[in-house]
C-alpha positions, 0 to 999 in steps of 0.5 A: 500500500505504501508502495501503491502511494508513492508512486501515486504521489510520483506521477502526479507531481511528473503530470503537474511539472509537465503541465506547469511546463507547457502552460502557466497562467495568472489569473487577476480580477478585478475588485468587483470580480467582473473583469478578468486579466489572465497572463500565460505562455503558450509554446513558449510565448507570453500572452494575455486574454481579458474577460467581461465575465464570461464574454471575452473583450480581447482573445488571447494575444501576444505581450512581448517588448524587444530589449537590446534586440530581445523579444521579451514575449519570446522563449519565456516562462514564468519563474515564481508565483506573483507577488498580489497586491491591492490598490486603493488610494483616494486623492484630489485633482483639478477638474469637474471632480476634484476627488478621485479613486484609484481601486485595482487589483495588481499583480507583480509577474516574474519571468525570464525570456533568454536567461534574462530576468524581468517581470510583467505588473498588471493591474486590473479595474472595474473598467480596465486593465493596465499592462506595464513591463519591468525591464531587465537590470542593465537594459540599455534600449527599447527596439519595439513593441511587440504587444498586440490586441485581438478582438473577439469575431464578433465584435462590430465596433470600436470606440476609442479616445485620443490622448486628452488630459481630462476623461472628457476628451473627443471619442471616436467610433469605427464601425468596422465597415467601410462608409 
């Protein structure tokens, strides 16, 4: 019997090492549990996805920023468990609103791409998701970004804003089709 337990115990930490290895994933929500933001490596590449409970807002697409010539999004794998935090601050600003809150949910993701350490840090709102690279010690350039948006098929249109110092700025909306 005690022969029959560890080789129990011996297959299924060989099942989860190689699991672990193909595929890793953090999973964050955000403070109201309705957005979702998972990061994981598929065949060696770092990629994300984001969910509106079960509707999906961007499918899986690729995160990777090119360093001194490396693609930190390629031949990457996460190297420990993320360091979770909560963001709940409150301060004054000028405006129509003179107080704001800044309320997330934010993970510290180490990886290593290339032998090259560095880590990923995203935060997750009630109504957005921020994505921001920890560079490795001694980087010297940034040569691209690599980062990219996928869509889900069904999606009919797009609305975005361009860069405004106040939330009221100008809004557009593509509809997808050509007008």
């Amino acid at each position: 019997m005690k022969c029959i337990n560890i080789l129990y115990t011996f297959l299924l930490l060989t099942t989860a090492k190689g699991v672990f290895g193909q595929s890793q994933a953090v999973i964050i929500n955000s403070p109201n549990k309705r957005l979702s933001l998972t990061v994981f490596t598929a065949d060696k590449k770092l990629v994300y996805s984001i969910q509106s409970g079960s509707t999906p807002i961007i499918t899986t697409s690729a995160l990777g920023l090119v360093i001194d010539n490396m693609d930190l999004g390629d031949n990457v794998r996460i190297i420990d468990v993320a360091t979770l935090s909560k963001i709940n601050e409150t301060y004054t600003i000028l405006g129509n609103h003179s107080i704001t809150h800044n309320r997330a949910n934010e993970a510290e993701i180490p990886m290593v791409a290339s032998g090259k350490k560095f880590s990923i840090i995203v935060r997750v709102y009630n109504d957005g998701v921020a994505i921001r690279y920890g560079l490795p010690p001694n980087s010297k350039r940034i040569d691209s970004e690599r980062t990219t948006w996928t869509l889900p098929n069904n999606v009919t249109k797009i609305a975005w804003a361009d860069f405004s110092q106040s939330y009221e700025g100008s809004s557009y909306v593509t509809t997808g089709k050509d007008t």
